[in-house]
Every structure is written in C-alpha cells, then in structure tokens.
N, C-alpha and C positions, 0 to 999 in steps of 0.2 A: 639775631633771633627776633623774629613777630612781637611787639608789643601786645600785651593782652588788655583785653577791654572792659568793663559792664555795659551790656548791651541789653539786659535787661532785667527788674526786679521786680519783687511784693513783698507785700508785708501785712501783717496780720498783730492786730497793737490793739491797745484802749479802746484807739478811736475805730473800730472797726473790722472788716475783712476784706483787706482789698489795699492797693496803694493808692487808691486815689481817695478814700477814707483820710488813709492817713498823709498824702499830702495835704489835702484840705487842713487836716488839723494840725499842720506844724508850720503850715506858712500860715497861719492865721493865728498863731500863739497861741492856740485854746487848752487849756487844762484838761486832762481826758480821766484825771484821779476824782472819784469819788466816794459817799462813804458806804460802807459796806454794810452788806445785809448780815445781820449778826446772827441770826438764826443758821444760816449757811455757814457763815464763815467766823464761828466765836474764838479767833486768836487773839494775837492782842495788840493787833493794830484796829484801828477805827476805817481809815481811809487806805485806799488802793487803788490801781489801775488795772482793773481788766475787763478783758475782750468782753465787750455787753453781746446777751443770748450767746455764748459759743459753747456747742456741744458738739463731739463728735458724729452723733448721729444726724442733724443738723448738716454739716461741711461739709463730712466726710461720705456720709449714705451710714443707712441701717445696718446691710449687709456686714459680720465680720468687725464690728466694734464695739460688741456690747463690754468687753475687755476693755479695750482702747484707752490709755488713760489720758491727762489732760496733752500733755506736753509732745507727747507722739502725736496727738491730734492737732495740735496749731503746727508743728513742721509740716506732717502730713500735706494739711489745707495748705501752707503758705507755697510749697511745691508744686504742689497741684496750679494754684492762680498762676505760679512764673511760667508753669509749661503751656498752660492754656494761653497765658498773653503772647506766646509766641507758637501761637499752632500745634502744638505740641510735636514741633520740630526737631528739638533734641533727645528725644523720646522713640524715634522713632531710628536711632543708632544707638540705641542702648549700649551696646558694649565699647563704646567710644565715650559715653557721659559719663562722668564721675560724680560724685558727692561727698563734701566735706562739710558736717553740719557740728557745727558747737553746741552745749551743754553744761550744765551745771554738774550735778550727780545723777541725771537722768531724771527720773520722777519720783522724788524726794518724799510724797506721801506715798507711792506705789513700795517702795522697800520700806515704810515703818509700817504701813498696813500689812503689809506681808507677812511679816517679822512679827508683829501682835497677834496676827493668825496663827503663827505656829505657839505658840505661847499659852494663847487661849482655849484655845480647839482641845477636845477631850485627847487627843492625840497631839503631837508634832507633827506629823505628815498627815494630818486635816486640815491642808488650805486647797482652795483654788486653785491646782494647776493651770489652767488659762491665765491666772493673770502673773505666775513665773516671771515669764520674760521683760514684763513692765520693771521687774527690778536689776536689770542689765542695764549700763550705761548705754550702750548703741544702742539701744530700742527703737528711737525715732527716727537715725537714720536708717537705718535697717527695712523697719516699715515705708518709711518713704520711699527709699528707693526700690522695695515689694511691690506696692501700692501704685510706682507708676511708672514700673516696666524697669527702670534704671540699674543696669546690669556693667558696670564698670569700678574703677577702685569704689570703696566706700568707706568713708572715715570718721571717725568720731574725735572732738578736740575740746577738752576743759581746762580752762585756765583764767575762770573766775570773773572780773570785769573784761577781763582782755579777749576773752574767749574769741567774738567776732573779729578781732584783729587776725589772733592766731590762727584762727579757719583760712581766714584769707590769703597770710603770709603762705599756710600750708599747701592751699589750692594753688598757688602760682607756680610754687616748687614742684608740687604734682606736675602738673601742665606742661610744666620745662623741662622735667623729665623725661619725657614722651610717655606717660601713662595711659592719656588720653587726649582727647581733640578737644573738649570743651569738660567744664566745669561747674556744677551747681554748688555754692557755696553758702553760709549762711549758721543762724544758730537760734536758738529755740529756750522759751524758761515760760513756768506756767508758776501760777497762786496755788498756793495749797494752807492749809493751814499749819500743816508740819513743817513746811520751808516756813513760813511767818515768825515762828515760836525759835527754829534755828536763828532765821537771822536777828529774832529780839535779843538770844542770848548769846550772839555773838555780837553783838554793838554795844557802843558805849551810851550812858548817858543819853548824850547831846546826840548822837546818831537816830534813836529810839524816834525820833518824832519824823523822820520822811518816812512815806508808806512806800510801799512794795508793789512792783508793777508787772507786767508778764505782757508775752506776745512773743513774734517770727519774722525773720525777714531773712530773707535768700535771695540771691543774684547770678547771673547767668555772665563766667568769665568765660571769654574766649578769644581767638584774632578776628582783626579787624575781618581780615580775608574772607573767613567763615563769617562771620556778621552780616559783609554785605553780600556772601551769596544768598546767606538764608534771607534777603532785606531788612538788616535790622539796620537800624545807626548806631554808632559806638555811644554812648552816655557818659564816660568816662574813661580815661587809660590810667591802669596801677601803673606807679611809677616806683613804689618804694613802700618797703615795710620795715621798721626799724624795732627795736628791743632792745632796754638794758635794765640790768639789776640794781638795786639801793640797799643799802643797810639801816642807816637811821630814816627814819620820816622827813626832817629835813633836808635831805640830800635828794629826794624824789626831785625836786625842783630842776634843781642842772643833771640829771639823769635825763631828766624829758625834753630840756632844751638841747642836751648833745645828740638827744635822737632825732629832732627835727634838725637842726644845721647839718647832720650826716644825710641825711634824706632830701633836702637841698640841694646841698654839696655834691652828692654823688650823680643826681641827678641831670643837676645844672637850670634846675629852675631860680626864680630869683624869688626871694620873700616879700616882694612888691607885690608879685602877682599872685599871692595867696589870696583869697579872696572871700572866702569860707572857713572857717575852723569850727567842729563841733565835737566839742571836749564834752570829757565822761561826767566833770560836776560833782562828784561824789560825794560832794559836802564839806564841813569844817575846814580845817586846816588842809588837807588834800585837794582839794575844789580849787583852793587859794594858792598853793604851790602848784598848782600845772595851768592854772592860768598864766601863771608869774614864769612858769616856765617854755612857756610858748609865746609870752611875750619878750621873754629874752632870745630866743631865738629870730622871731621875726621882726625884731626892733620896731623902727618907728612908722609900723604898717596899720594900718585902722581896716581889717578882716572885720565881713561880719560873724558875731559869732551863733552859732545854732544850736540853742541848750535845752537838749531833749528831758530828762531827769527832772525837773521840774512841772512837764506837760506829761509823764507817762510815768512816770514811778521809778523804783529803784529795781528796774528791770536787770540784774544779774545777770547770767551768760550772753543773753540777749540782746545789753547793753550797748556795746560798739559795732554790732551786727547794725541797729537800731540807727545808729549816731549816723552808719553810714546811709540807711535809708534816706536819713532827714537829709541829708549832704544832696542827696538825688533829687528828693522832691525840694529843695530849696532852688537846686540849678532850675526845674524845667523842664517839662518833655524832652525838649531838646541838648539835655544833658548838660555838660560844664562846655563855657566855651571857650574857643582857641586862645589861647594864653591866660586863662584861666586854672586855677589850681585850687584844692581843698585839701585841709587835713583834716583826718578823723581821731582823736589823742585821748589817753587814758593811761591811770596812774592806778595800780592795784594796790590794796591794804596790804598783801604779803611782802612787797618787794618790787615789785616791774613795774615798768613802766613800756608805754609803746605808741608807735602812731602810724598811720597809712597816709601817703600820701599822693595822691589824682591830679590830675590836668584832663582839659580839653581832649579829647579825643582824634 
C-alpha cells in the first residue's frame, strides 16, 4: 500500500493567519501570549493567546456569517488558506476530498449562550434560531466543508489534548479504507470566556497560572503519486500513530515510552534519527513524565525539542494539530529530510497517551 504524505498545510494561531506567520513565530521562539483586554474578555485569566484582529467577517467575507461563531470561523479560514496554497486543487474533486477536523465541545460559549437564552427569554423557544446549529459539535466541520465545496466523508473527532493526533490517526484509516483519494485533516479550538472559567474550574491550583490559547491548523494527507501529479513535494510521510491508556498519573511516563518504541519498532526507523520531537508540555508533573518518557524511549539521542505551549498557550483540541504544524515549519519549506524523523507526543489528563511519528518524505 502507497505511503501517505503531508504535502501541504496552514495554520491560523497567536501569531497570525497564515503559515508563514506562524512559522516565523516558532522558529524564532517568540511568545505570541499576551495580556488580555478585560473589557472584552473579563474571565479570570489575565493573559492569553489569540488570533490578533480575527473576525469572521474579516477572513471569512460578510456574506452568511453574521451567525458564524468563533471556532467555525478559524477552521473555516484555516481550510480555506490550505486550499488556496494549493490551487484549490483538491477542491475541485469534491467528492473524492475528505475532512477530519478535531474539536473540543465545538463552541463552548455558543451552547451556554444558547442555553441562557432559553432560560432567559420570556419564552423557552425565544432564541435565535440561526445560531442553533453553532451548538452542534460538527459545526465547523460541516461549514468548512459547506464553505468550500468539500463533498466527501466528513468527520468530526474529540479527544481533548490528543484530538489532533486522533484526527490524524482517523484520516489515515479513512484513506486506507478507500473512502477517498486525499485527505483534509486538522483541528480547531477558539477563547471564549466560558471555555476560560471551565478550564479555571477544571485545573488545579498550580495549573491556574498558564493562560489559554486558540487557533487551526489542517494538512493536506495524501500519496505521494497524487502529490507529484498535482506538483506538490511530499513534506513529510505518516509513518505511525500509536495510543495507550494509563491509570495512575505515574504510569503515563512508560505508557508513552511504549508508544514510541512500538512506532519505532514497527516501523524500522532508528531513534538516532529522530531529529525533532514536539511534546504537548502540559505542565507540572505531566510535562515532566512525557519528557521522561520519550527520553526513555529514544535513549541517548539529543532531538531537538519544539515546545509550542509556552509560545501560544494552552491551546486544547488544537494542541497537537499545532505541535504538528511547528514540526513543519521547524523542517523547512522543503519538509523533513531523507533519513529524518519527527515525533509529535502528548500525554492527556484523562488517561492517554499518544504520538505521531514522520520521516523524510
């Protein structure tokens, strides 16, 4: 079976709209979290990372998004940039493109504004119907693939930090299936004040103090074959996706190491040639165990590492979508090179752990 590739991506983060934004801002180490306007956004973090000026009507056009809420609107846009950097070539076989975009809860302030609407309003069924559908988990990809033409599977995937792993793992399966001929994959998380106040009151302590970040990033999976008819270069080839579960928090540590030696092993790369690694970082003791655990795996290798969570925030479903961007813009236009390898790794607060792992093209 054809190797599948990324042949090409965007992303839409802190530092901007656009991938060359945010390569700029990740091979340059620059911090993209700043502190927030409190008039706008009175929760109760101080500091954050998000997309400076984004508005739907702005990215997306006027037409048809006066609804539109945040998070629909950065997949939207981040879609839109991957089609446009490629012609809008895959686009133009709609029913052969797929979409698998990840998610949190979909739009986290869209279903409690709703929900306060019906509560509020001299009636229960005095809300808004337009903005309904904003409180449906597919939302965003739905719209996206409304918005621009993409008429094949279409899927929606949450699972928290890991999300952009599992879109990925999901899109390949897709692919190998014979569902479709190519692949739009990726995952999506916006600020809201009502996601802020969840995740205040879902963290401990010592957690409370990193801010919260948002942004998109989608990648264009497919074979090589199809790459170079359409002339793309391959960027990178999937080689492996791994996943296991943990019980105690201590135990994440050789959870994630067994998933990188199996993703190794099965592949037949060697841990020499790692050459990348950009772990999820999630802080405290978690942060500390999947460092520990991917260095137990790839022993006494000196990978550089690529620690996005510190330059964009505590981007949530968008997290390892993200980790993978940075992966991209650290290789180079010209992608990872021959005997080159990168992992992408993340250790979730529920239990899982996972990691993707790329070579050379």
């Amino acid at each position: 079976m054809s190797p599948l590739v990324l042949s090409a991506w965007s992303a839409v983060s802190p530092y901007g709209v656009g991938s060359a934004s945010f390569s700029e801002g990740i091979n340059a180490g620059r911090s993209a979290v700043g502190t927030l306007d409190r008039a706008a956004y009175p929760g109760p973090f101080e500091r954050g990372g998000l997309v400076p000026d984004f508005t739907a009507a702005q990215y997306v056009g006027r037409k048809g998004t006066r609804t539109m809420d945040r998070v629909t609107a950065l997949a939207v846009t981040a879609v839109g940039r991957l089609l446009a950097s490629c012609d809008a070539e895959p686009a133009r076989r709609p029913e052969e493109t797929a979409l698998v975009l990840g998610t949190g809860s979909g739009s986290v302030q869209s279903i409690m504004d709703f929900t306060r609407d019906s509560f509020a309003s001299e009636r229960p069924y005095h809300v808004d119907p337009a903005r309904m559908p904003n409180t449906v988990m597919n939302r965003a990809a739905g719209q996206s693939a409304i918005w621009h033409g993409i008429k094949g599977p279409n899927t929606t995937i949450a699972g928290g930090w890991l999300t952009g792993l599992l879109a990925l793992s999901y899109a390949v399966r897709l692919h190998r299936g014979g569902h479709c001929a190519r692949v739009l994959c990726g995952a999506a998380e916006e600020y809201s004040v009502q996601r802020a106040w969840l995740e205040w009151h879902g963290r401990t302590a010592e957690e409370r103090s990193a801010p919260l970040g948002e942004g998109s990033a989608v990648f264009l999976l497919e074979t090589p074959e199809d790459a170079a008819a359409a002339g793309r270069s391959p960027l990178a080839r999937v080689r492996s996706t791994r996943f296991r579960a943990f019980g105690e928090q201590g135990e994440a540590r050789a959870a994630l190491a067994a998933c990188v030696r199996d993703a190794l092993e099965t592949t037949g790369v060697a841990a020499e040639d790692v050459r990348l690694v950009a772990p999820l970082g999630a802080g405290g003791e978690l942060a500390a165990l999947e460092e520990a655990g991917v260095t137990d795996a790839l022993g006494a290798t000196d990978p550089r590492w690529v620690r996005c969570r510190p330059l964009l925030g505590d981007t949530s479903a968008a997290s390892t979508s993200l980790q993978l961007a940075a992966v991209l813009a650290s290789a180079g236009g010209q992608g990872l090179a021959s005997g080159e390898a990168a992992l992408v790794t993340g250790i979730e607060r529920d239990g899982t752990v996972g990691c993707a792992l790329l070579t050379g093209a």
